[in-house]
C-alpha positions as CSV (number, residue, x, y, z in Angstrom):
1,X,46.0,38.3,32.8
2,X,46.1,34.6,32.9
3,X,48.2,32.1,32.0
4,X,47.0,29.3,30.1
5,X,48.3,25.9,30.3
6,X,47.2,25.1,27.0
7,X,47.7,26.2,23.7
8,X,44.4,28.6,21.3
9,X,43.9,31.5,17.5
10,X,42.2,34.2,15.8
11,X,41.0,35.9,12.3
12,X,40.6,38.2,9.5
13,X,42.7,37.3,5.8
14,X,45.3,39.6,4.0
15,X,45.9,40.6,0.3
16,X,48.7,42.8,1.2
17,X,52.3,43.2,0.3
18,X,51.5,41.0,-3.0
19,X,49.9,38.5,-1.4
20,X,47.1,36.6,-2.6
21,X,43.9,35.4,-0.3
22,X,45.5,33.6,3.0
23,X,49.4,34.8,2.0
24,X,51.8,35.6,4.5
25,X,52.0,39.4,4.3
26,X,55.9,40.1,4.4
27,X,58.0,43.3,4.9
28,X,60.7,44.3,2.0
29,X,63.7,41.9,2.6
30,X,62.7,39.9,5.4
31,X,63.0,36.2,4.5
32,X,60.1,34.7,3.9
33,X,58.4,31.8,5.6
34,X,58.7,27.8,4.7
35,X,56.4,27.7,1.4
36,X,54.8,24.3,2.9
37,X,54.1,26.3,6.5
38,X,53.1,29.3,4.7
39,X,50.6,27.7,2.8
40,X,49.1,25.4,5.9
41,X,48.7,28.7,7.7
42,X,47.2,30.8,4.9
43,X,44.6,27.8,5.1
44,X,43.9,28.8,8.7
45,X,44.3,32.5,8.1
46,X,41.1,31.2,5.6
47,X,38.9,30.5,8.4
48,X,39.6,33.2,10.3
49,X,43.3,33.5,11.9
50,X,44.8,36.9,12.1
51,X,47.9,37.8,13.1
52,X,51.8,37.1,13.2
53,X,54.0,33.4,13.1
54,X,57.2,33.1,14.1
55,X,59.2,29.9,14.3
56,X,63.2,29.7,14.7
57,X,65.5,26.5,14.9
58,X,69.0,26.9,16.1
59,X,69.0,30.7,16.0
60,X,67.5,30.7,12.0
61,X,64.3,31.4,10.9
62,X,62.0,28.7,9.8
63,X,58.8,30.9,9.2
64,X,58.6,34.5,10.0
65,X,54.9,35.6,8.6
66,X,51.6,37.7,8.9
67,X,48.0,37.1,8.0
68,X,44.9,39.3,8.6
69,X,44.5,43.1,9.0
70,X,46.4,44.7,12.0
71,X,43.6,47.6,11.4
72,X,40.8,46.5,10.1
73,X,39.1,49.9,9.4
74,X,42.3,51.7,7.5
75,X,43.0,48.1,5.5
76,X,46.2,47.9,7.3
77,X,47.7,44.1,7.4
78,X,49.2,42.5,10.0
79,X,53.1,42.0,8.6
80,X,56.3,40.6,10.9
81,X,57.3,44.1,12.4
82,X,53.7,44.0,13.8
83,X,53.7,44.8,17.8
84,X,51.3,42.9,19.7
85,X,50.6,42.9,23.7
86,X,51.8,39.7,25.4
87,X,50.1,39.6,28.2
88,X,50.7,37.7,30.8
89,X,54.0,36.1,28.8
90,X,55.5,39.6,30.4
91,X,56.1,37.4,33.4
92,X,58.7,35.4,31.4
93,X,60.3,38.4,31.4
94,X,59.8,39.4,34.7
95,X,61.5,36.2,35.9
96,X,64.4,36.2,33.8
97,X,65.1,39.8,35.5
98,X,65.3,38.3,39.0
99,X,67.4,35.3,37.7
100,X,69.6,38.0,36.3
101,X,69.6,40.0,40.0
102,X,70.5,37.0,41.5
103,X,73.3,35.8,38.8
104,X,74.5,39.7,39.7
105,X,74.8,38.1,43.7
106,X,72.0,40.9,44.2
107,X,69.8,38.6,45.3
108,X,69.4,34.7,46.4
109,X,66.2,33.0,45.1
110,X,65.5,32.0,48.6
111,X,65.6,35.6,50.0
112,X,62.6,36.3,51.8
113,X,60.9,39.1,49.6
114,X,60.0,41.2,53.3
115,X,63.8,41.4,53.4
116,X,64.4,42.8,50.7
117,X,61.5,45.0,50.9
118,X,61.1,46.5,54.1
119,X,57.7,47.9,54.0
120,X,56.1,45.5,53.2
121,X,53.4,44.1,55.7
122,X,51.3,41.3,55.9
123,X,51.8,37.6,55.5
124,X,53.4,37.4,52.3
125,X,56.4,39.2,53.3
126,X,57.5,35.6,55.0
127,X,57.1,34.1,51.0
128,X,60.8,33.7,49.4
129,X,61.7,34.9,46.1
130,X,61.5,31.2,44.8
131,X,57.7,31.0,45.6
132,X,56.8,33.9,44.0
133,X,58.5,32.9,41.0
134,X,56.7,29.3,40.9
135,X,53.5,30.9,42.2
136,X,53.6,28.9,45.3
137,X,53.6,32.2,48.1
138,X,50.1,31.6,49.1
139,X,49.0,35.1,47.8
140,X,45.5,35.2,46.9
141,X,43.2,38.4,45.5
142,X,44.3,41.6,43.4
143,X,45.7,44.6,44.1
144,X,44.6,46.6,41.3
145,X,43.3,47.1,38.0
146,X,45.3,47.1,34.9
147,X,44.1,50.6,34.3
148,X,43.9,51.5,37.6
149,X,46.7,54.3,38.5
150,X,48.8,52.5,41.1
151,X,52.0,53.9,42.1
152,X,54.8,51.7,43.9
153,X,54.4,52.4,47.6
154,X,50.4,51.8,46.1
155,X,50.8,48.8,45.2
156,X,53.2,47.6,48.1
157,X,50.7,48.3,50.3
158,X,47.7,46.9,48.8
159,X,49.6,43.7,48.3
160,X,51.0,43.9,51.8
161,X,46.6,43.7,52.6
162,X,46.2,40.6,51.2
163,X,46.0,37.2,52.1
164,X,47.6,33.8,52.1
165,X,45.2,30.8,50.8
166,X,47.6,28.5,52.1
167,X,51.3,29.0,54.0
168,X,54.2,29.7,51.3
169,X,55.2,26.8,49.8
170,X,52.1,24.2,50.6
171,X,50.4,24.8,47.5
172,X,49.8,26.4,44.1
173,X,47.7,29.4,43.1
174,X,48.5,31.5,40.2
175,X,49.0,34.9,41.0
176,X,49.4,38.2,39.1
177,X,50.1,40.0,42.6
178,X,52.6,38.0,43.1
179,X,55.0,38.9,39.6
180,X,54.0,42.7,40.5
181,X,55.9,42.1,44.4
182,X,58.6,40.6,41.9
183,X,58.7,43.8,39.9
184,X,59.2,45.8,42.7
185,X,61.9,43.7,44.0
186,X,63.5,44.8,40.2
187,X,62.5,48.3,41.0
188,X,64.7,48.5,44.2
189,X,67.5,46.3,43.8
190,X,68.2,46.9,39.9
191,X,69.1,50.3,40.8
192,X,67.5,51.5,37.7
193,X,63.8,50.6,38.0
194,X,62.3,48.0,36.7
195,X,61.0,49.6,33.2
196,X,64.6,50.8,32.5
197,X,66.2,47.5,33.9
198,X,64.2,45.3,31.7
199,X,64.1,47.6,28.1
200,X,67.9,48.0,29.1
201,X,69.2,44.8,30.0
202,X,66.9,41.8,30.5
203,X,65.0,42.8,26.3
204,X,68.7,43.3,24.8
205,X,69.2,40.7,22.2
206,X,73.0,39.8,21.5
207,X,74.1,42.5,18.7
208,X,72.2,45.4,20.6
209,X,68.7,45.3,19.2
210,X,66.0,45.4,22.0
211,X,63.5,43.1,21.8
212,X,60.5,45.2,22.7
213,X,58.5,47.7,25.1
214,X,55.7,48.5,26.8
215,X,51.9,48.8,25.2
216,X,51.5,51.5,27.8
217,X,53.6,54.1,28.6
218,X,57.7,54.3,27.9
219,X,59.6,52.9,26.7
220,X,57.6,51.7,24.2
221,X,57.6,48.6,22.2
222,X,58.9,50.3,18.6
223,X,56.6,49.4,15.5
224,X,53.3,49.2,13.8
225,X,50.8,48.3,16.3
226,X,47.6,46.1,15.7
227,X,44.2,46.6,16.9
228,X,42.8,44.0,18.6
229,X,39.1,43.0,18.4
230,X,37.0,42.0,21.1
231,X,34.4,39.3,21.4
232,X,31.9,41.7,19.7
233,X,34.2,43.0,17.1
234,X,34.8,46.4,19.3
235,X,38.8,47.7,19.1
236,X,40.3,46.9,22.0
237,X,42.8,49.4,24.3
238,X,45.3,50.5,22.2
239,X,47.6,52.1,24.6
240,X,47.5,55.6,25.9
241,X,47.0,54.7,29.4
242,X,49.1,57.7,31.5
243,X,49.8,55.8,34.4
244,X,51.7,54.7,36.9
245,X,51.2,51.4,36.0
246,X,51.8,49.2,39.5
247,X,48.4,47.9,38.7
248,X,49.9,45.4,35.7
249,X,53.5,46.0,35.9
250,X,55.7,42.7,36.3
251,X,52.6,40.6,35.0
252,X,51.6,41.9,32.4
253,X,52.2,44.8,30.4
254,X,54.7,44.3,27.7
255,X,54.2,44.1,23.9
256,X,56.5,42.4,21.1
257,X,56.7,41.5,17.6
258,X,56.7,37.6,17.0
259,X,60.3,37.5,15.7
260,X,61.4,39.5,18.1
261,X,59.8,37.4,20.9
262,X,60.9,33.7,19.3
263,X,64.8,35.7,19.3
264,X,64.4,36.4,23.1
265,X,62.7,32.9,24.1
266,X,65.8,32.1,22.1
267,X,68.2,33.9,23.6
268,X,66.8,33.1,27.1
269,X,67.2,29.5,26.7
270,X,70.1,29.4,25.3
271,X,72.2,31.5,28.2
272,X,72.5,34.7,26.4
273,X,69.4,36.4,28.5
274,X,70.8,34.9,32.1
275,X,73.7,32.6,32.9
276,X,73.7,28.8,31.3
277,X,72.9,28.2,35.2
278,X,69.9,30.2,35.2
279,X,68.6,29.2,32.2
280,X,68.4,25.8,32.9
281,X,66.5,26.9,36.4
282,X,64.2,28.6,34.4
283,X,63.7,25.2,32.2
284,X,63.1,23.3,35.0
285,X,60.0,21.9,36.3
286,X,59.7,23.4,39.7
287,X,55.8,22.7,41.0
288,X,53.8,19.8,39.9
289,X,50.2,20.8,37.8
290,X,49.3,17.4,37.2
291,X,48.2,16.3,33.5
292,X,52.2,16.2,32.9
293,X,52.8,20.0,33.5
294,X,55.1,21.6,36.1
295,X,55.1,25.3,36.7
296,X,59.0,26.7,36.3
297,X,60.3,30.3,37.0
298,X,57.6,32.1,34.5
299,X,56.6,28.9,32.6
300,X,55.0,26.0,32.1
301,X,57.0,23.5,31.7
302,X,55.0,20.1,29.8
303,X,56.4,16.3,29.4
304,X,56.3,14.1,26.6
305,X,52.7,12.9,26.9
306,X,51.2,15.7,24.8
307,X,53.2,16.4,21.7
308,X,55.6,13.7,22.0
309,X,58.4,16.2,23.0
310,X,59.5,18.3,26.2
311,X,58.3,21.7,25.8
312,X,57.7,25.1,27.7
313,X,55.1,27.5,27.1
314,X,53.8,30.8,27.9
315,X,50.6,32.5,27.0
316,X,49.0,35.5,28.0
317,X,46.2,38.2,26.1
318,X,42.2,38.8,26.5
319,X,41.7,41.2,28.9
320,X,40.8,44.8,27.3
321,X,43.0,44.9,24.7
322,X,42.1,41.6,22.4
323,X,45.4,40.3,21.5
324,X,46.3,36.7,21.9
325,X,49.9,35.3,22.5
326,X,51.7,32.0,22.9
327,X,55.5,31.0,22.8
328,X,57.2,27.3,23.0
329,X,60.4,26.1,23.5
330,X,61.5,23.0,22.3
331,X,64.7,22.1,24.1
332,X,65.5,19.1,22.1
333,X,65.1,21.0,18.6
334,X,66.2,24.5,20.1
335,X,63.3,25.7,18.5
336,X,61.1,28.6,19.3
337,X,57.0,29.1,18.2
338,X,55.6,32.4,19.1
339,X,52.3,33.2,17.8
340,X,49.9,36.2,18.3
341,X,46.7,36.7,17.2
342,X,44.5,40.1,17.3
343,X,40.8,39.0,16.6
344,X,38.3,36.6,18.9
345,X,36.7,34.0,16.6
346,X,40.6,32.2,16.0
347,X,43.1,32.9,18.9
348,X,46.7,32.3,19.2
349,X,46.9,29.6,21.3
350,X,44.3,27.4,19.4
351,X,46.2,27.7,16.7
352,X,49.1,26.6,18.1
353,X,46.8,23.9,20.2
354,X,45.5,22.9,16.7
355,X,49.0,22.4,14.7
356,X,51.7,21.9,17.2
357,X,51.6,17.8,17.3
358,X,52.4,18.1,13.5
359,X,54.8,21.0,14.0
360,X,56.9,18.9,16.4
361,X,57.1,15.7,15.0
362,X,58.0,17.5,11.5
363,X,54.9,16.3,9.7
364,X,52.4,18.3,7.8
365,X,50.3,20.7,9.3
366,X,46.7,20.0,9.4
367,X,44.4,21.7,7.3
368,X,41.0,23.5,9.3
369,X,37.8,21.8,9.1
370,X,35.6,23.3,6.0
371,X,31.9,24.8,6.2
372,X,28.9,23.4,3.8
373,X,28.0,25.5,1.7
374,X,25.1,28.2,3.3
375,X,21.7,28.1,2.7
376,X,19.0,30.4,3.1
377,X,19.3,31.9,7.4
378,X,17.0,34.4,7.4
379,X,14.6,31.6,8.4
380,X,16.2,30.9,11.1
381,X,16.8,34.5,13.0
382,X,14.3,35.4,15.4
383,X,13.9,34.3,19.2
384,X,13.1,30.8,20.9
385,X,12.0,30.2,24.0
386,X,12.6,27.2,26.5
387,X,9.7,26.1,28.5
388,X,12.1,26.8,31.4
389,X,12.5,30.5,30.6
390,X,15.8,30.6,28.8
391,X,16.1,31.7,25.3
392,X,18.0,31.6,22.5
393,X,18.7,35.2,20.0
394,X,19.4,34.0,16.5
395,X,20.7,36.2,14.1
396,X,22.3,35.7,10.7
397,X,25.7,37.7,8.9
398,X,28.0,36.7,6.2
399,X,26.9,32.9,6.0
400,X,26.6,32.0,9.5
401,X,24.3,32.2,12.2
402,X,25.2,34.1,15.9
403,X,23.1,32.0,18.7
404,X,23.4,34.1,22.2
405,X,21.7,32.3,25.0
406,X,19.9,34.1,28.1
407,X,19.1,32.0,30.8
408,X,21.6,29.1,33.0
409,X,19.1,26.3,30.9
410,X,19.9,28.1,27.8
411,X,23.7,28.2,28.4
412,X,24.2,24.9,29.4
413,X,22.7,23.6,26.8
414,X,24.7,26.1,23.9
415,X,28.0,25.9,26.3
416,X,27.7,22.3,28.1
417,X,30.8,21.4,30.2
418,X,34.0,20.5,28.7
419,X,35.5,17.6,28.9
420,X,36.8,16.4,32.4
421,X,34.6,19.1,33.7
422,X,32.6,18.0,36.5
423,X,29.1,18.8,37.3
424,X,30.5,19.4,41.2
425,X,33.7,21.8,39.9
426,X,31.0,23.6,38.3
427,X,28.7,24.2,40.8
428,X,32.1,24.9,43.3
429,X,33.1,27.5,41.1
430,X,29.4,29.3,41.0
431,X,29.5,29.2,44.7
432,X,32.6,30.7,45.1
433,X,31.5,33.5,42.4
434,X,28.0,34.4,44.8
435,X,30.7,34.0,47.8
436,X,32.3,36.6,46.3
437,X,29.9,38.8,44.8
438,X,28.1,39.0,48.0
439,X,30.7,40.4,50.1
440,X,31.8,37.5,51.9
441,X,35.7,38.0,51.2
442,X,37.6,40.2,51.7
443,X,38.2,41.0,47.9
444,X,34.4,40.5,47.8
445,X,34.1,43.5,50.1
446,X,36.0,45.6,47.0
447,X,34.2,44.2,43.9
448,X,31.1,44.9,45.7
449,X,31.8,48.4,46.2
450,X,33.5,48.7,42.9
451,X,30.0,47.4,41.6
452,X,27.9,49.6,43.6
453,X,30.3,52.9,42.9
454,X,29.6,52.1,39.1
455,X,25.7,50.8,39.1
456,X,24.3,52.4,42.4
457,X,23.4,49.7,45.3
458,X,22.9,45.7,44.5
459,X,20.0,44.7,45.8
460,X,20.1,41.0,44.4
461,X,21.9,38.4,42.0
462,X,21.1,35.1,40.2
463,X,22.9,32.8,38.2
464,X,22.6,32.8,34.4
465,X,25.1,30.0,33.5
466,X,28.6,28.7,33.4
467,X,30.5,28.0,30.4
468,X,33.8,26.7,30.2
469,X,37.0,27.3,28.1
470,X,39.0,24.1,28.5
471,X,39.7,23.8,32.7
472,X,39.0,27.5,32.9
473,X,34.9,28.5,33.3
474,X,33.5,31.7,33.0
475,X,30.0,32.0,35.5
476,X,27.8,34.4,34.2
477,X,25.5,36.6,36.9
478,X,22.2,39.1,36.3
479,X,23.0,42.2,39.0
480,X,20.0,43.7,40.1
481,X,21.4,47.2,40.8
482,X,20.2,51.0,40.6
483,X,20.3,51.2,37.3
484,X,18.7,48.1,36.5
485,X,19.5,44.4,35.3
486,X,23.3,43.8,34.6
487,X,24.8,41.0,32.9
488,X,28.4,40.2,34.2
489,X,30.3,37.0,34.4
490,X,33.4,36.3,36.6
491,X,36.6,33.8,36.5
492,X,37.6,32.9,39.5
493,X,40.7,30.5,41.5
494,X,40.1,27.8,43.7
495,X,40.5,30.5,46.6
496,X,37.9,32.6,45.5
497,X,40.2,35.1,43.6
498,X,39.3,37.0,40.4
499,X,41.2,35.9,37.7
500,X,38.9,37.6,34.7
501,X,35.4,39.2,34.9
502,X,33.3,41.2,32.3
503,X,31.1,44.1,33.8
504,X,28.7,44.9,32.0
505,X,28.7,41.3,29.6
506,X,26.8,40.3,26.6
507,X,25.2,37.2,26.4
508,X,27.6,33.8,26.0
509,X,27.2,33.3,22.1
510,X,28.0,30.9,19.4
511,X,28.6,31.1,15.8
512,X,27.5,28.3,13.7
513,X,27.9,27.3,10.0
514,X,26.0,24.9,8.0
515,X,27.5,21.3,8.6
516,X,25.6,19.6,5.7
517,X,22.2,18.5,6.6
518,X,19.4,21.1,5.7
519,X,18.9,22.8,9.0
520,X,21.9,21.3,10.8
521,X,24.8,23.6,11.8
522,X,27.7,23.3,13.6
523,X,29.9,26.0,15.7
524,X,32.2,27.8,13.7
525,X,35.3,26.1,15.3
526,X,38.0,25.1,12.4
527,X,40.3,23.6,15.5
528,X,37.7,21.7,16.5
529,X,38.4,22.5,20.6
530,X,35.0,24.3,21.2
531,X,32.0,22.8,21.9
532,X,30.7,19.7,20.7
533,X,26.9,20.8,19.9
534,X,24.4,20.7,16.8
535,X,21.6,23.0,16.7
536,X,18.9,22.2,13.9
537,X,16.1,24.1,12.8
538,X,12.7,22.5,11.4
539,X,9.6,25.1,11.4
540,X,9.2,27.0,14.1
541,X,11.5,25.1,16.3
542,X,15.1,24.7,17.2
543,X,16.9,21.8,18.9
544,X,20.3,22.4,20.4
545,X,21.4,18.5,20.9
546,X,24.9,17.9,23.0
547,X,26.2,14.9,25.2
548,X,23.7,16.5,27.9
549,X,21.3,15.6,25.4
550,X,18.6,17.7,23.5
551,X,16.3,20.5,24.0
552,X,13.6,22.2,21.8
553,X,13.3,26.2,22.2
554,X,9.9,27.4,20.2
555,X,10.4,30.4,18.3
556,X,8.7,33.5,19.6
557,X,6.4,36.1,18.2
């Protein structure tokens, strides 16, 4: 569960409730968002966004909205009471817990966290409170799957294994460990446990409501719940999981409607959630990023030079489940944007990437980018071939074409590097990836034999590619194993960590629509963040052209 530092969205359009093609589907009496937002995100819910909007100024609702289908197969739609998994923004939640335990005097924030915790062994017990919130302990590595049953003392201990990539407080290195050691500081000095101390206390809104729950697990976020779709359109976990959940708990785990998250950022903020005092901590830049971002007490605090205004953010989603979620704070408009998102092509924090200049600075919001008309694709699906050995699978649904490269020539040339992305950060994140997938770490050592447990022995790996998400890059590996040829790719830190990872993976794909020339197509992108390619098709041959340049697959068979 990672946090991004930017902001991404998602989907499928509704006709529910009354509402027309690219409406906001609304519940009975709930006030109904800005006509002009409401019809700028329609638009977006158009090309593909699905899911909920939820904007508040000074406590009052601007927007509070849903697009798409929360369940696809049963024609359900997304509305405002629709309960989606945060993510990673659970640590926003998880920090305002331990600003509360210390505004009780229950804690200081420069406690060392092996004082408070006892057992706990290894290096990170000499980490404070304070770098664990600002992700600057050192800790490195996981400690367990989200899914994985991991009781407390479990998780303690397999914490209490790991190691330090630097000594607290000389660097940065985001870690999910780290907000689970912060849970169970909750879970022993809360006297309540952390589940009941945060539904009960940290999650009440002023007036009583609680703002959410768990996705797995009690108590449970109360609502509707939407399916989320992965990458290949598959449903994503929809709860269920029995348990114990030390594997995700304090990092992740959480689930929320939109309104109900944009009242507690709200709230928070605003020194209902914590003290004034705390609040303000929790505002405050506490670790430089670089690129005019700071990391605060679960947040990311940005300056001026991106939007024009001071904000905070918080994202969190992927993973199993396919849900999306963002929220901002705008201190100088006490506003709150929380969005969340339940399908792949559009996800929340592009959208919110894609209209939040305008949003800020109070102008219009910008309309997505519009496909030429289609042509006839069947022409164009089949396979191609690079002279290298790569290849490219074309196939062709509902206007558009799907392009899946096989092969590190193919994906470099469908997925080139980002911008700012180096050919040398590349190739150090690859390394670190075979570092790691051949045992040479110590949390190498477990995803091998987490490999081998599930695909017999490995008796060989090559690369198949690298493509890259913004700063983030996912590098994709073939597994030669007892049961034959796996796909997989990994995300990992700059300490070798796993931050994400697929086993088994599809293919890195692309879909394209027509961008106006006969043969020319574009990805299917309306924020215009993905990457900058053109792939044309003239006989039997297709030419994927980027700023790396152009190459010419020949189509097989």
């Amino acid at each position: 569960m990672g946090l991004s530092a930017g902001l991404t969205v998602a989907a499928l359009l509704t006709t529910a409730c009354g509402a027309g093609p690219g409406r906001a589907a609304r519940t009975p009496g709930a006030p109904a968002c800005d006509p002009a937002l409401d019809r700028a995100f329609g638009a977006w819910a158009d090309t593909g966004f699905s899911g909920s909007v939820a904007i508040l100024r000074d406590g009052a609702f601007e927007c509070r909205a849903a697009y798409g289908m929360a369940d696809a197969g049963a024609r359900r739609p997304n509305t405002p009471g629709t309960v989606f998994s945060i993510g990673s923004v659970t640590k926003t939640v998880t920090a305002a817990a331990i600003l509360r335990l210390a505004d009780e005097g229950k804690l200081s924030l420069d406690d060392r966290v092996g004082a408070i915790l006892p057992r706990l062994r290894g290096p990170v017990a000499g980490a404070t409170v304070r770098q664990l919130l600002l992700h600057t302990s050192g800790l490195t590595g996981t400690h367990g799957g989200d899914y994985e049953p991991l009781s407390p003392g479990a998780a303690l201990a397999a914490i209490g294994r790991l190691k330090l990539a630097f000594p607290p407080g000389a660097g940065h290195v985001y870690s999910n460990a780290g907000y689970t050691l912060l849970a169970l500081v909750v879970e022993r000095l809360s006297g309540r446990g952390y589940r009941d101390y945060v539904s009960s206390t940290v999650l009440r809104l002023p007036g009583g409501r609680v703002a959410g729950g768990f996705w797995d697990g009690h108590p449970a976020a109360p609502g509707p719940r939407a399916v989320g779709y992965l990458d290949d359109g598959e449903p994503g976990h929809q709860g269920g999981f029995a348990g114990p959940y030390w594997g995700v708990e304090g990092n992740g785990g959480l689930a929320m409607t939109m309104p109900g998250l944009a009242e507690w950022t709200h709230a928070l903020f605003t020194g209902r959630v914590v003290t004034p005092a705390s609040a303000e901590l929790a505002a405050r830049p506490g670790w430089p990023l670089g690129d005019g971002r700071s990391e605060t007490p679960g947040w990311v605090a940005f300056d001026r030079s991106l939007y024009g205004e001071r904000f905070l953010s918080a994202a969190g989603g992927g993973g199993d489940v396919g849900h999306n979620a963002v929220v901002a704070w705008v201190p100088a408009q006490r506003r709150v944007v929380a969005i969340a998102s339940n399908t792949a092509k559009l996800p929340a924090e592009a959208l919110l990437r894609a209209v939040g200049p305008a949003l800020l600075a109070g102008r219009p919001l910008p309309a997505p980018s519009a496909a030429a008309p289609a042509g006839d694709l069947a022409a164009m699906v089949g396979t191609y071939r690079l002279e290298r050995g790569g290849g490219f699978e074309v196939s062709a649904e509902r206007g558009r074409l799907t392009v899946s490269a096989t092969g590190a020539d193919a994906v470099r040339a469908l997925a080139p590097p980002g911008a700012g992305v180096t050919e040398a950060a590349l190739g150090a994140h690859e390394q670190r990836v075979l570092t790691l997938l051949n045992g040479q770490t110590q949390e190498g050592r477990r995803e091998r034999a987490a490999l081998e447990k599930a695909f017999g022995a490995v008796s060989g790996l090559t690369l198949a590619g690298t493509v890259t998400k913004g700063a983030d890059a996912r590098t994709y590996v073939t597994l030669v194993t007892g049961k034959g040829p796996v796909l997989a790719w990994y995300a990992v830190n700059e300490q070798g960590g796993v931050m994400a990872a697929e086993v088994p993976a599809k293919p890195p794909a692309l879909t394209l629509v027509p961008s106006g020339g006969a043969g020319r197509f574009r990805p299917d992108d309306p924020t215009g963040s993905g990457p900058r390619v053109e792939v044309a098709f003239e006989g039997r041959r297709m030419t994927v052209t980027s700023g790396l340049g152009a190459v010419t697959a020949e189509r097989s068979g």
